[in-house]
Backbone bond lengths (Angstrom), bond angles and torsions (degrees), N, CA, C in turn:
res aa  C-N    CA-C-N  psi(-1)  N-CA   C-N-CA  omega(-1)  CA-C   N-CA-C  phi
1 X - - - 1.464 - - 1.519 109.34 -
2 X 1.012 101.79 134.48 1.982 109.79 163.42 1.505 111.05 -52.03
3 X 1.138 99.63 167.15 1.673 125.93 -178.25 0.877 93.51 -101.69
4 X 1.523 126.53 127.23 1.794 148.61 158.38 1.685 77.94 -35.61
5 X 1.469 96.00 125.53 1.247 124.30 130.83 1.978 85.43 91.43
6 X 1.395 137.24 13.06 1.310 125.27 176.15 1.642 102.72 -106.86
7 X 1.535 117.83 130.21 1.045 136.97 -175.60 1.519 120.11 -77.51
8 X 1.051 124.87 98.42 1.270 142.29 169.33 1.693 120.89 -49.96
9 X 1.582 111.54 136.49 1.206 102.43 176.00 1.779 147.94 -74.93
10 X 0.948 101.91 99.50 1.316 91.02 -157.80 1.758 130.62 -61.59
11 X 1.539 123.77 121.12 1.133 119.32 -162.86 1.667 107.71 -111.30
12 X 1.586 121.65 128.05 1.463 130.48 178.33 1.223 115.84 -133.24
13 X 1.256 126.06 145.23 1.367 111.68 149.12 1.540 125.82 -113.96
14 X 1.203 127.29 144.34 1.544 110.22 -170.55 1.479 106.12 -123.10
15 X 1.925 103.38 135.29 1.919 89.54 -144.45 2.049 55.41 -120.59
16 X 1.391 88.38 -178.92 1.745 124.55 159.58 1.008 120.57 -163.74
17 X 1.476 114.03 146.07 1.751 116.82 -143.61 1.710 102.45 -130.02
18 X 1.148 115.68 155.89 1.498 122.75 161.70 1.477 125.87 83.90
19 X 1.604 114.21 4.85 1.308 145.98 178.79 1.805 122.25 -88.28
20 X 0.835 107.41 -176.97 1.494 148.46 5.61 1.441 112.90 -81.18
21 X 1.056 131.90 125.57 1.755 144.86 153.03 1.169 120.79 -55.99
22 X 1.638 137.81 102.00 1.503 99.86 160.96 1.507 116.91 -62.79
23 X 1.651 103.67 167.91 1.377 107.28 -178.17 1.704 107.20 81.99
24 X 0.799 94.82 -27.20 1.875 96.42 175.27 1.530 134.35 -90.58
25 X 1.961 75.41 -71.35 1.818 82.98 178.81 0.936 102.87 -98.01
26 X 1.599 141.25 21.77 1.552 122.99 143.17 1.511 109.71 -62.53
27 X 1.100 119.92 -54.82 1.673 127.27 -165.73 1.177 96.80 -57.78
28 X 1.216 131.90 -37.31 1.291 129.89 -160.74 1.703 110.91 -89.59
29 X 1.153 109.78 -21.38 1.328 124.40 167.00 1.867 107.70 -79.34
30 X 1.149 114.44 -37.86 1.579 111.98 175.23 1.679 95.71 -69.36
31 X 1.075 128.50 -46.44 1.488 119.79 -157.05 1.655 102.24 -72.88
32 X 1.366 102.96 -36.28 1.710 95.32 176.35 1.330 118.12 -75.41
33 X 1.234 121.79 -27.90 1.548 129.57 163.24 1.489 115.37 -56.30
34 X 1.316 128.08 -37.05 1.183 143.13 171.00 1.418 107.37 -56.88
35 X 1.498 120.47 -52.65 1.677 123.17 177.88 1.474 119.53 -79.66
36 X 1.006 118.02 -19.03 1.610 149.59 -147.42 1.909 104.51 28.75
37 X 1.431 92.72 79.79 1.199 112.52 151.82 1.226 121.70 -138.02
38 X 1.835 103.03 138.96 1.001 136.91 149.34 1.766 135.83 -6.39
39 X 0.706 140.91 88.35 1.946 145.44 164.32 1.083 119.38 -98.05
40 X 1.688 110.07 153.32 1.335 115.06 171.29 1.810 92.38 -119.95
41 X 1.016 109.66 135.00 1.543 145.25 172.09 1.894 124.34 -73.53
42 X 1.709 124.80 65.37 1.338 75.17 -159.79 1.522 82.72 -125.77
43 X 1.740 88.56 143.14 1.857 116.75 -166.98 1.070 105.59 -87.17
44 X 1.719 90.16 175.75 1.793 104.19 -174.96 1.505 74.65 -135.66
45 X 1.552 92.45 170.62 1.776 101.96 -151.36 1.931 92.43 -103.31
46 X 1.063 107.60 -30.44 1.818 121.47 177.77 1.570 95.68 -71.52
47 X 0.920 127.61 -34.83 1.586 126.35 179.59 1.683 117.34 -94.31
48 X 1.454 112.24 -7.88 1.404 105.08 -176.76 1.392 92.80 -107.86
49 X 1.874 132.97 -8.89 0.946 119.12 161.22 1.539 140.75 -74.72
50 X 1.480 101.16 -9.65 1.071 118.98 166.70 1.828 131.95 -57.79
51 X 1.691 110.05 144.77 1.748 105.47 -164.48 1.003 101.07 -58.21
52 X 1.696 125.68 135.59 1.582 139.21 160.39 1.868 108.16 99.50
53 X 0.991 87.45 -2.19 1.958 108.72 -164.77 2.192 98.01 -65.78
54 X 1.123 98.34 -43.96 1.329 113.79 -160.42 1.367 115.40 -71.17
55 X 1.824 107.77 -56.09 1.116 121.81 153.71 1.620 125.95 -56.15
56 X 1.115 115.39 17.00 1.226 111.95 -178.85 1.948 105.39 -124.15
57 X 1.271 97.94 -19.70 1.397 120.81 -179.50 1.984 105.94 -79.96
58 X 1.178 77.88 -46.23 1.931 89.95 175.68 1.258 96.26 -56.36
59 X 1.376 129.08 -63.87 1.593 149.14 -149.65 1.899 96.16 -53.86
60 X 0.951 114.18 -59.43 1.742 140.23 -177.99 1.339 107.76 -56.13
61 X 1.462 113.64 -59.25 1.413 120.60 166.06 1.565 113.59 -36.15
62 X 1.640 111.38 -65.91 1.386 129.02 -139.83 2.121 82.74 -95.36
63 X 0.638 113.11 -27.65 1.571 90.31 169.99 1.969 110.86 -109.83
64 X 1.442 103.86 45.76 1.198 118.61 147.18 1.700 120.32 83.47
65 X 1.569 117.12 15.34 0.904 119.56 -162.38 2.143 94.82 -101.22
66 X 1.130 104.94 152.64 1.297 91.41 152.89 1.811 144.42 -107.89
67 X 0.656 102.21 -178.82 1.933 120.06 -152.55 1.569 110.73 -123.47
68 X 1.199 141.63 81.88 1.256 161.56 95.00 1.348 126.98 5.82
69 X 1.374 123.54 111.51 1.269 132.85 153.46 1.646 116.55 -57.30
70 X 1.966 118.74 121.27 0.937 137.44 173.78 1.212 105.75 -94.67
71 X 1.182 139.21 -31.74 1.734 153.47 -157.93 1.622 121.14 111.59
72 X 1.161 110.28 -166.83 1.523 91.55 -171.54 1.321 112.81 -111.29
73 X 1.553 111.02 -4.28 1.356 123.78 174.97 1.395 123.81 -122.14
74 X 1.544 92.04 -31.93 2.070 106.20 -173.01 1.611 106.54 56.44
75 X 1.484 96.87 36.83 1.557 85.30 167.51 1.748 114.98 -105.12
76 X 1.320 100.34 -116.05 1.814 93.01 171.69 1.469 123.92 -39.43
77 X 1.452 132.00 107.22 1.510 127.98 162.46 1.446 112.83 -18.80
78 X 1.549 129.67 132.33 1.022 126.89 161.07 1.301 141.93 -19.53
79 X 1.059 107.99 -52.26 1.718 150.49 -159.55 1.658 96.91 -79.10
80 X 1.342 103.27 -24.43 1.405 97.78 -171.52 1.820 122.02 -116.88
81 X 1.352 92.80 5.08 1.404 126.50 172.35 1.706 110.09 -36.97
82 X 1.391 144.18 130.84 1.077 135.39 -166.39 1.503 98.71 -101.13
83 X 1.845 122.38 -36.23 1.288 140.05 159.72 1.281 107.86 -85.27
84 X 1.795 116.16 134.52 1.173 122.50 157.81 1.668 122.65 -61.23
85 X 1.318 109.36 -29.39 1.607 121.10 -166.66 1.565 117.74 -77.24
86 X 1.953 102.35 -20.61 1.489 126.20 162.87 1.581 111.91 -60.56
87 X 1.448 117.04 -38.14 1.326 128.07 -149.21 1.799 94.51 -86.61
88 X 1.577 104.52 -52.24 1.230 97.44 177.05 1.851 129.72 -89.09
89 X 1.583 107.86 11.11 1.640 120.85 177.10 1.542 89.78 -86.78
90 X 1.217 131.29 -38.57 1.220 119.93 -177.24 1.643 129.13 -79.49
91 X 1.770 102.79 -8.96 1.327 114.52 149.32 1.440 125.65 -83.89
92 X 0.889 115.77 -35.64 1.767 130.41 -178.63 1.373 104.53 -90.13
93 X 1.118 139.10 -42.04 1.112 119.88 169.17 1.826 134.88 -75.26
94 X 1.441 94.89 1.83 1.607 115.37 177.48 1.485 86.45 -101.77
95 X 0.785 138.48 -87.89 1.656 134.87 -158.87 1.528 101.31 -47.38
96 X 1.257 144.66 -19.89 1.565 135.07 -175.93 1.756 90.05 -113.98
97 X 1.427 133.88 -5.85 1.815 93.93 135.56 1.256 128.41 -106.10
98 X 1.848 110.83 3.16 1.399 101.97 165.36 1.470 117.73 -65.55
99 X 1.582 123.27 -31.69 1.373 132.44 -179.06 1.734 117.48 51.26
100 X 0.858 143.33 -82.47 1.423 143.13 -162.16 1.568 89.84 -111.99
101 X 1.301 129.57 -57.60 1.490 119.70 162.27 1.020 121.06 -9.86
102 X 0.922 157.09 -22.03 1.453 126.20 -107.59 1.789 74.57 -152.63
103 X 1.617 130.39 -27.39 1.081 125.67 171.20 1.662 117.63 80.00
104 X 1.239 107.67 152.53 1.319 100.82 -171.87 1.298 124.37 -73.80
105 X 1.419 123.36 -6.31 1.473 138.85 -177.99 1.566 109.25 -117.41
106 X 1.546 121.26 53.15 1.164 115.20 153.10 1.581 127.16 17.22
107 X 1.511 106.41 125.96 1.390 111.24 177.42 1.383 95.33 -147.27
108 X 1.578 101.40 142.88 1.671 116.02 168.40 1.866 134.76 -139.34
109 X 1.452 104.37 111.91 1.434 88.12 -175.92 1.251 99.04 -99.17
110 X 1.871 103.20 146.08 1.505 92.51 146.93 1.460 144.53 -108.73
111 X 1.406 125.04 175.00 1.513 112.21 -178.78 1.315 111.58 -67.10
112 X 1.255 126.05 97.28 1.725 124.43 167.77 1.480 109.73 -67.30
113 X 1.263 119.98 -31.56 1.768 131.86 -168.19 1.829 89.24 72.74
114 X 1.233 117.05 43.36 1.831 116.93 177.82 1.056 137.44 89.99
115 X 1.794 111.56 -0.33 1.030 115.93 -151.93 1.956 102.65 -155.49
116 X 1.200 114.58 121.70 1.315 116.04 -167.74 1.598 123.48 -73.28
117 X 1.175 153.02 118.87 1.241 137.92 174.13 1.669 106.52 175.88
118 X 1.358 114.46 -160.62 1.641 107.52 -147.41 1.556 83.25 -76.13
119 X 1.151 117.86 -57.66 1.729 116.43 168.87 1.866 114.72 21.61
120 X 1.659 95.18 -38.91 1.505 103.08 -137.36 1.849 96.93 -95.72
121 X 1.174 121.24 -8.80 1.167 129.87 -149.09 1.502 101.74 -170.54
122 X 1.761 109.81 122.46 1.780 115.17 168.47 1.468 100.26 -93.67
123 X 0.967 126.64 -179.13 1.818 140.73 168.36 1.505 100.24 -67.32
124 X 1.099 108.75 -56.44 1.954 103.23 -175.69 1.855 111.81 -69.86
125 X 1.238 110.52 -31.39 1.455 112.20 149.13 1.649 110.64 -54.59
126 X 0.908 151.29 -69.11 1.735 149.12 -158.33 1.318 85.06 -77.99
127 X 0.865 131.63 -47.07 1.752 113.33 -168.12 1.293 114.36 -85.58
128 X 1.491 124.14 -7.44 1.396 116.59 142.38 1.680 123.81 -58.18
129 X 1.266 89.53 -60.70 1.886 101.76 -171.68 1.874 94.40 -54.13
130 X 1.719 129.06 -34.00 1.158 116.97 167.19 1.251 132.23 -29.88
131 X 1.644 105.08 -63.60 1.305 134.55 -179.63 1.694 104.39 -57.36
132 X 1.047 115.36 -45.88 1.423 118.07 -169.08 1.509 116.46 -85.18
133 X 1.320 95.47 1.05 1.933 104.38 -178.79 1.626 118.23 53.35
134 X 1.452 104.40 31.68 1.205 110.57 -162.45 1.609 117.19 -87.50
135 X 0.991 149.65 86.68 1.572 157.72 -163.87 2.023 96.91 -49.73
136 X 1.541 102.81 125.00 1.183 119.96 179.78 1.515 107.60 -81.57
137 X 1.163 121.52 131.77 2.097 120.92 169.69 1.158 94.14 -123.92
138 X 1.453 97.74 140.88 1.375 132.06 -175.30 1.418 105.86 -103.06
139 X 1.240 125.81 -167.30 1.626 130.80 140.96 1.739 113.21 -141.52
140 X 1.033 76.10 -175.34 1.981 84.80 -167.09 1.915 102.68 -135.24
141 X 1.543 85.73 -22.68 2.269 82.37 168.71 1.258 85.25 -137.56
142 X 1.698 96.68 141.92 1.978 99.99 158.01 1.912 80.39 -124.12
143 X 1.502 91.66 149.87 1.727 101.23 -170.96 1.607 104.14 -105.30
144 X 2.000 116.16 17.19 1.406 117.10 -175.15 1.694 112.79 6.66
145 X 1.515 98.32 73.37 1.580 123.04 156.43 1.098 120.73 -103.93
146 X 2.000 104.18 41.17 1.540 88.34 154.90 1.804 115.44 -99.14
């Protein structure tokens, strides 16, 4: 136990999902540069294909933030996939256009639509991310800012 009145360290991580945006996650990349903190980045593959999308993904990378697989569409939750081979094209096909992005320590969110449960993940989904040694992130607040 702590000592009345000794301040504990406080540990967070602060991710953002479904990007890169222009107009967004640039600003948002100046404002963390401004504090010099740290982000994790994690994309959708329809949105990182988008013009200016890429260079903005490099940008995040190269001043030290990391880069996370969102899927390649962020559409249907895994979990709810009717094909197994859907569940894992939308893992494999996000990590082979993140390519060097994507970092040597694998990261993966999935689409909950806000909300955590099997929904979120099929068996042939986890046993991809198995194979790929890929570390699963969760969250603990969604701030539904859409």
């Amino acid at each position: 136990m702590p000592d009345a009145g000794e301040v504990l360290p406080l540990k967070l991580s602060l991710t953002f999902d479904n990007g890169p945006n222009l107009g967004i996650t640039n600003r948002v990349l100046d404002v963390l540069a401004d504090f010099c903190v740290p982000a994790t980045f994690f994309l959708v593959g329809t949105t990182l294909e988008q013009p200016g999308a890429r260079a903005l993904a490099e940008r995040a990378f190269n001043e030290g933030h990391r880069l996370g697989n969102h899927s390649y569409s962020h559409g249907i939750p895994l979990g709810l996939r009717d094909e197994a081979a859907e569940a894992v094209a939308e893992i494999e096909d996000m990590f082979a256009l993140m390519g060097e992005l994507a970092g040597e320590e694998p990261l993966f969110r999935p689409n909950g639509r806000g909300k955590r449960g099997d929904h979120m993940l099929s068996v042939a989904a986890l046993d991809c991310l198995i194979r790929r040694r890929a570390s699963i992130v969760l969250w603990n607040s969604v701030t539904r800012d859409r």
